[in-house]
MMTF fields as JSON, N, C-alpha, C and O atoms, coordinates in Angstrom:
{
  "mmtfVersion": "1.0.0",
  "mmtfProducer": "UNKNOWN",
  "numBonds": 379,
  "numAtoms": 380,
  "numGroups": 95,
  "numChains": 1,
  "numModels": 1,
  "chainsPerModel": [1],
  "groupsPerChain": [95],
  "chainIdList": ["A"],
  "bondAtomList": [4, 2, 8, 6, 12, 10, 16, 14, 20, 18, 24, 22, 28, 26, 32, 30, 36, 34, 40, 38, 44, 42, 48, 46, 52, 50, 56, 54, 60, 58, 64, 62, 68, 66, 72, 70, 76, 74, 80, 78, 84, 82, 88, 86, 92, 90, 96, 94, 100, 98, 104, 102, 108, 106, 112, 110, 116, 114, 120, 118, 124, 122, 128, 126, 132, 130, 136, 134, 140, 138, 144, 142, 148, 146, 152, 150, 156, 154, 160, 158, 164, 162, 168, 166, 172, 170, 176, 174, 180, 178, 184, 182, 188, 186, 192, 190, 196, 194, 200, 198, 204, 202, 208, 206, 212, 210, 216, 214, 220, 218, 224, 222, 228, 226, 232, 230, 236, 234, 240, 238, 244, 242, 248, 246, 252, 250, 256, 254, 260, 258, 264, 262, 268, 266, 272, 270, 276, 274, 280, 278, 284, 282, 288, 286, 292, 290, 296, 294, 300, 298, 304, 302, 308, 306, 312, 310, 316, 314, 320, 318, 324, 322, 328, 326, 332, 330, 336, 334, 340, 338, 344, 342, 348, 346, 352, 350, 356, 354, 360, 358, 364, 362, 368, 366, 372, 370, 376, 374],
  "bondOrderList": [1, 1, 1, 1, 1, 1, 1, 1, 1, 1, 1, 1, 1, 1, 1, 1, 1, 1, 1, 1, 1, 1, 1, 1, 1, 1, 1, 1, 1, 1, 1, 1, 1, 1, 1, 1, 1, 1, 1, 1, 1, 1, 1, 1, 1, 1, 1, 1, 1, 1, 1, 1, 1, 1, 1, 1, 1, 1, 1, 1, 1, 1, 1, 1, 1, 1, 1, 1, 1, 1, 1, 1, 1, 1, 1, 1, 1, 1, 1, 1, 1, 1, 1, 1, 1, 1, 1, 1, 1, 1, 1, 1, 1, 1],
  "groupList": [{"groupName": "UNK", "atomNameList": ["N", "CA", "C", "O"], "elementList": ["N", "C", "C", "O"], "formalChargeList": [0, 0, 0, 0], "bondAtomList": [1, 0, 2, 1, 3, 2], "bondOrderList": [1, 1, 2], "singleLetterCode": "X", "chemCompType": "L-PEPTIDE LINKING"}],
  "groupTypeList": [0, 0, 0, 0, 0, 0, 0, 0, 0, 0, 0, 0, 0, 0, 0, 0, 0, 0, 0, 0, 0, 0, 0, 0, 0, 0, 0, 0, 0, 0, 0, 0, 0, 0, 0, 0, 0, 0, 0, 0, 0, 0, 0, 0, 0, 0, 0, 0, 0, 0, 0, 0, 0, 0, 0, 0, 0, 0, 0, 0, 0, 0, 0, 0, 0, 0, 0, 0, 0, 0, 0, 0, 0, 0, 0, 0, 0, 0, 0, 0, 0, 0, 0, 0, 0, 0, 0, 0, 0, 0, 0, 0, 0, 0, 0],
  "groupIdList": [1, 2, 3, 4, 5, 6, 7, 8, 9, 10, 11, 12, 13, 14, 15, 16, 17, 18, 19, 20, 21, 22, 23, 24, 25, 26, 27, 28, 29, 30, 31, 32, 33, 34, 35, 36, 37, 38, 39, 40, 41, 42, 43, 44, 45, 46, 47, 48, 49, 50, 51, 52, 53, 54, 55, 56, 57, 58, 59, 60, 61, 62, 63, 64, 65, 66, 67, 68, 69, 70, 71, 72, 73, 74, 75, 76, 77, 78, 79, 80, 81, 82, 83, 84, 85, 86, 87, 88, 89, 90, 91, 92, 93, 94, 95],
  "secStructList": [7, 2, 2, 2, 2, 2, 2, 2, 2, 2, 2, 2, 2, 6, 6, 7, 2, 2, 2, 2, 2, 2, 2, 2, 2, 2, 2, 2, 2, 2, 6, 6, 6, 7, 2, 2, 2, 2, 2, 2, 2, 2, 2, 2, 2, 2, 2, 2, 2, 2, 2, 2, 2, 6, 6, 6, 7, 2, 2, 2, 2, 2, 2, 6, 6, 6, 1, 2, 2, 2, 2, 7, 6, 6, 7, 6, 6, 2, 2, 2, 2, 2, 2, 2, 2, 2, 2, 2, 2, 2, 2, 2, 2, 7, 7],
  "xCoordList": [112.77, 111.573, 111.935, 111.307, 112.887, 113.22, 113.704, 113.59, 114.476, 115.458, 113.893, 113.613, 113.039, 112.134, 111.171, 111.044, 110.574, 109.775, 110.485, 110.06, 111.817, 112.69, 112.616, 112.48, 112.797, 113.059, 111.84, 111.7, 110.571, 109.623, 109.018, 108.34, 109.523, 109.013, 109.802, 109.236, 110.845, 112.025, 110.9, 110.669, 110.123, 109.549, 108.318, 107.632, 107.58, 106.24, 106.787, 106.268, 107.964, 108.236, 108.193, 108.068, 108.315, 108.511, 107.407, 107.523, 105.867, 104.912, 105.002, 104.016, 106.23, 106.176, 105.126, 105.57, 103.7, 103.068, 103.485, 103.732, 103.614, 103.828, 105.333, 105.301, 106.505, 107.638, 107.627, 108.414, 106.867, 106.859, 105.597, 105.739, 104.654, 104.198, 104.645, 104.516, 105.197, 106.286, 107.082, 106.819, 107.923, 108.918, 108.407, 109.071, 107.223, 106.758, 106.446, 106.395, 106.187, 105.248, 106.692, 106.604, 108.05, 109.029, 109.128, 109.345, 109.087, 109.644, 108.434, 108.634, 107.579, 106.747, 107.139, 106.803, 107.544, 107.877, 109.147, 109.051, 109.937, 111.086, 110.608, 110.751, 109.951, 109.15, 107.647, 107.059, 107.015, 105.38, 104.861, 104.002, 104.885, 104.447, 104.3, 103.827, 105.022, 105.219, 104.365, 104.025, 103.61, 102.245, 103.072, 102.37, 104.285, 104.181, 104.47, 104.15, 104.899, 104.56, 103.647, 103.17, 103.031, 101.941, 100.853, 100.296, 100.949, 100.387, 100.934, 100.152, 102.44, 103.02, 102.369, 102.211, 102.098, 101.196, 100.14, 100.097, 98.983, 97.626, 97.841, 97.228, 98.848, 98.436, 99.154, 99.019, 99.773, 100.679, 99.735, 99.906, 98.272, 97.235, 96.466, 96.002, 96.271, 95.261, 95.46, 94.744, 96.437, 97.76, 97.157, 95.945, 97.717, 97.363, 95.984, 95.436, 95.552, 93.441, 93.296, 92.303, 94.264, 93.283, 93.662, 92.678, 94.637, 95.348, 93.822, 93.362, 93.081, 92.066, 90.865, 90.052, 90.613, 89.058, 89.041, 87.938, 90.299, 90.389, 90.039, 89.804, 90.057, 89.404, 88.088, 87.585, 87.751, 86.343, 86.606, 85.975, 87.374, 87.839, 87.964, 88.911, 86.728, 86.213, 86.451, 86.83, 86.27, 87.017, 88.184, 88.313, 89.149, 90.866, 90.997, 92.102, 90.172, 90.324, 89.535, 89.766, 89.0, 88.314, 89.797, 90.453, 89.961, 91.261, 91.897, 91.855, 92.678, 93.666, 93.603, 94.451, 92.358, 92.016, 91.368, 90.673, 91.644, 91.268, 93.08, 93.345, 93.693, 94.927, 95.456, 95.978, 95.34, 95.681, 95.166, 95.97, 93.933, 93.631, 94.091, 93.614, 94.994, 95.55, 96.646, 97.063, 96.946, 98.341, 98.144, 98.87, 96.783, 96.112, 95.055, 94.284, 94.791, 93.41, 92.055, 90.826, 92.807, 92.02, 91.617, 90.921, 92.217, 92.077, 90.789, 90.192, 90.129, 89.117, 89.057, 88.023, 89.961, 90.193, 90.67, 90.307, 91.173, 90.996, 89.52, 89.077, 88.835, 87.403, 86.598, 85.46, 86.466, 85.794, 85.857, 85.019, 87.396, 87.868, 87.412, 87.232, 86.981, 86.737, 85.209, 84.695, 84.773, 83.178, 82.687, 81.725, 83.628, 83.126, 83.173, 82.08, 84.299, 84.393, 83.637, 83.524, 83.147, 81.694, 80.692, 80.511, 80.033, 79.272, 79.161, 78.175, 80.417, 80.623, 80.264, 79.403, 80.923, 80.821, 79.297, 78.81, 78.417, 77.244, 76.447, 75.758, 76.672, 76.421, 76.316, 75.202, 77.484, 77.873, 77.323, 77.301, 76.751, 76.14, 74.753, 74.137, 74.467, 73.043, 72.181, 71.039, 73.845, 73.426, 74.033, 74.102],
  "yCoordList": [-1.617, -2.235, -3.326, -3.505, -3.976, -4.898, -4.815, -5.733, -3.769, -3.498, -2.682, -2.942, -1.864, -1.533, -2.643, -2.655, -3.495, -4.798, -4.941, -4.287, -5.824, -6.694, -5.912, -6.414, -4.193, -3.532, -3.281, -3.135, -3.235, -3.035, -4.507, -4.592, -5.645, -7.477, -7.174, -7.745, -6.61, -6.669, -6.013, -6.547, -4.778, -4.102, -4.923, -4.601, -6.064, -6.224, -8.007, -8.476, -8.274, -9.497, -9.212, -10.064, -7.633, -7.164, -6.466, -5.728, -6.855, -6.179, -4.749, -4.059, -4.303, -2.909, -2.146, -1.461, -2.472, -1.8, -0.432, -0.198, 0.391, 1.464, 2.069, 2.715, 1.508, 1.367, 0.483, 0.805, -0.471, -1.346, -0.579, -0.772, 0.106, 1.105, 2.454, 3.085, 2.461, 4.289, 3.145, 3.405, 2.075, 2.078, 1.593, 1.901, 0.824, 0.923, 1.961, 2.141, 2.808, 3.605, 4.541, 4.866, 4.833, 5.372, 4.828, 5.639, 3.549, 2.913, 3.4, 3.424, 3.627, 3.902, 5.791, 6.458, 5.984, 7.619, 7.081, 7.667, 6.419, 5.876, 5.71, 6.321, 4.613, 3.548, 3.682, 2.603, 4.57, 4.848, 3.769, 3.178, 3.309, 2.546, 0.619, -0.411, 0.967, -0.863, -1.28, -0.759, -2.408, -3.276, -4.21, -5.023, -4.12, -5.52, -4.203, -4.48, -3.062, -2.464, -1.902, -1.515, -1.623, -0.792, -2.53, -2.567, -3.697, -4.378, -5.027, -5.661, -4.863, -4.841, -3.919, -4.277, -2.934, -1.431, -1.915, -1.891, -2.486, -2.969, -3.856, -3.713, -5.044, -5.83, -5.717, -6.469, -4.683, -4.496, -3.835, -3.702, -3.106, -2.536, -3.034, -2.752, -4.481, -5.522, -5.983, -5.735, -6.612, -7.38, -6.52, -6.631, -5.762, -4.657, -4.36, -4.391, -4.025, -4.16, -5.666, -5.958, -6.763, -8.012, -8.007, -8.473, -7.757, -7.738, -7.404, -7.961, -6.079, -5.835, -6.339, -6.076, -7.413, -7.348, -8.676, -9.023, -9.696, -10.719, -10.764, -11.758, -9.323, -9.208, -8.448, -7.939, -8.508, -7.579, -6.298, -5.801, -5.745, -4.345, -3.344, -2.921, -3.236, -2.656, -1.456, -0.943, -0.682, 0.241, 0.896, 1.918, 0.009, 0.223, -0.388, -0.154, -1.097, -2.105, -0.615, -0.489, -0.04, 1.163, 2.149, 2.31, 2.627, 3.311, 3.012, 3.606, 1.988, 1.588, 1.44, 1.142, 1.766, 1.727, 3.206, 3.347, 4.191, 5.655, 5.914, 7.066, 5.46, 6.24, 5.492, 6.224, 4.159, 3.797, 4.768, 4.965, 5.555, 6.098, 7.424, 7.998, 8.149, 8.94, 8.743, 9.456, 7.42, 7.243, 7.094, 7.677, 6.011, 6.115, 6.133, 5.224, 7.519, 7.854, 7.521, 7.508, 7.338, 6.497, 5.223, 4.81, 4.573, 3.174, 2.425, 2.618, 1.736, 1.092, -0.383, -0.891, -0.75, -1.894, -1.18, -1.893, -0.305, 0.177, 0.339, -0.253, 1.39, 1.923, 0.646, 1.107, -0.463, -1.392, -2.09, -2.262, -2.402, -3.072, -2.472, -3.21, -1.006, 0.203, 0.014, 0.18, -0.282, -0.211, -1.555, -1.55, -2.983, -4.056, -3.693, -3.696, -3.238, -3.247, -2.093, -2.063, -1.126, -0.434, -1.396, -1.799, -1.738, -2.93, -3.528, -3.327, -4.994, -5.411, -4.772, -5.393, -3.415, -2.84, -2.85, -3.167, -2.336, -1.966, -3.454, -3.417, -4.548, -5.524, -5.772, -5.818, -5.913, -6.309, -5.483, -5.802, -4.217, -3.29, -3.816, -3.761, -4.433, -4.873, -5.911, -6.195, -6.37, -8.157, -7.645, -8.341],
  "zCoordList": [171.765, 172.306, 173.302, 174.346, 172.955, 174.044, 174.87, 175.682, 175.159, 176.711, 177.296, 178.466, 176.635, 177.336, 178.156, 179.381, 177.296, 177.681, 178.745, 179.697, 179.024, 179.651, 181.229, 182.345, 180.718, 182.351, 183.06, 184.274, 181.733, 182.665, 183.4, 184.424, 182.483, 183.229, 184.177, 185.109, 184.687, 185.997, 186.909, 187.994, 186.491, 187.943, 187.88, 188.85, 187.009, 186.914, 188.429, 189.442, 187.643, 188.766, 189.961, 190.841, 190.229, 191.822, 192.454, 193.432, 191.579, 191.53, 191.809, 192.067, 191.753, 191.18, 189.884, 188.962, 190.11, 188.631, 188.422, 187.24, 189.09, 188.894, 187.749, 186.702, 188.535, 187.858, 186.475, 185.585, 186.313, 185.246, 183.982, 182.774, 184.449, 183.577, 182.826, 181.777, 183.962, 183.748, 182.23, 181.056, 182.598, 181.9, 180.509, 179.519, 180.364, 178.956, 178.429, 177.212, 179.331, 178.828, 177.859, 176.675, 178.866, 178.51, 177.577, 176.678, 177.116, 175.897, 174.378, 173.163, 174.972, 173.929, 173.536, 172.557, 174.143, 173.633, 172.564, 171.485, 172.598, 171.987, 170.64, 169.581, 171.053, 169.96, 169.811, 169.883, 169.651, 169.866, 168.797, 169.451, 167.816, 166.9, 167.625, 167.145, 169.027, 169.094, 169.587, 170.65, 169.066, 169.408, 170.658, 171.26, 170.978, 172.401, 173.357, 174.513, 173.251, 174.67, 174.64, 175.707, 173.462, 174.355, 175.206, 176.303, 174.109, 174.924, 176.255, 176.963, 176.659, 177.864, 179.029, 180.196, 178.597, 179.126, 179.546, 180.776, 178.918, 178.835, 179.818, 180.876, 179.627, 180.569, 182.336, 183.302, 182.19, 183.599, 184.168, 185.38, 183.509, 184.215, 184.954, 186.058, 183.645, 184.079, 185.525, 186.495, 185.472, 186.656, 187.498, 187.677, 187.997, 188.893, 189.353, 190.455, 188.001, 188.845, 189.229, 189.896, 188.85, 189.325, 190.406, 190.979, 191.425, 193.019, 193.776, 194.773, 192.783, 193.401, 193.466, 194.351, 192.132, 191.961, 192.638, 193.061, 192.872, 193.345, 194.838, 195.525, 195.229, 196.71, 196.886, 197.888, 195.835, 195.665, 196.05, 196.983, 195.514, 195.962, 194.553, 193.89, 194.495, 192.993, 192.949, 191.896, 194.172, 194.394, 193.958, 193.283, 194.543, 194.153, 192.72, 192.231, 191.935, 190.772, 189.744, 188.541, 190.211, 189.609, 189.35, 188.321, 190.544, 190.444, 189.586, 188.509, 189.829, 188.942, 187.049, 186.208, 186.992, 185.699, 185.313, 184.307, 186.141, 186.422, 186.281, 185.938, 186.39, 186.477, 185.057, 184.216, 184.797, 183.274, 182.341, 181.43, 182.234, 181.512, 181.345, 180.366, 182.126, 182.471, 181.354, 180.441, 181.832, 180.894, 179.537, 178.732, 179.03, 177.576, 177.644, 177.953, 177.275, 177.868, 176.371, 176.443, 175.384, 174.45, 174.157, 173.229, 175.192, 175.565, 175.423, 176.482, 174.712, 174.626, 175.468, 175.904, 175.546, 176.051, 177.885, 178.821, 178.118, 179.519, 180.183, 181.167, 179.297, 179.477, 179.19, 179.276, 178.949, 179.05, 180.647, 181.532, 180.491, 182.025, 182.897, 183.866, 183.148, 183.737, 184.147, 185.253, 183.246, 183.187, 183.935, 184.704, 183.56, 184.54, 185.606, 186.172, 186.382, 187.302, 188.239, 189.465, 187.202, 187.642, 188.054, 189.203, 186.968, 187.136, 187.923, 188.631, 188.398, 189.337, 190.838, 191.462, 191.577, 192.214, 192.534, 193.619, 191.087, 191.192, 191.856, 192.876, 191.16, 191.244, 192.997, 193.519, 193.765, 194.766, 195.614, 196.803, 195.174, 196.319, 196.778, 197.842, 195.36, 195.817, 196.657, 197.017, 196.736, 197.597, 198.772, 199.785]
}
């Protein structure tokens, strides 16, 4: 669990999300039972949709939580994040 964490914080410092998801995610095939990567996972998503929502780009902040679910597609805590940023979107269309 920890050389996994450690390599995927190496690609999350280089805002690499992509590489830093793959590699928890690798670590969780290892270790499927571990509560800090899969929550390493969760939050390297977050990280990533916020690049977007921080520019109102609900759009790409949508995506990015369209392709997390790909990766855990039972995600409750994805499909929520998913749904604000529906919302939001919806929100912002109207003004």
């Amino acid at each position: 669990t920890q050389v996994y964490s450690e390599w995927g914080y190496s690609f999350r410092e280089q805002k690499n999300w992509t590489g830093a998801i793959e590699k928890y995610l690798e670590g969780l095939k290892v270790v499927p039972d571990s509560d800090r990567l899969l929550s390493r996972t969760l939050s390297a998503i977050d990280d990533w949709a916020d690049v977007s929502m921080k520019a109102n780009d609900w759009d790409a902040a949508i995506k990015v939580y369209d392709r997390g679910l790909v990766y855990l597609p039972n995600s409750g805590h994805l499909k929520n994040n998913r749904d604000y940023c529906v919302s939001k979107k919806a929100e912002t269309a109207g003004k």
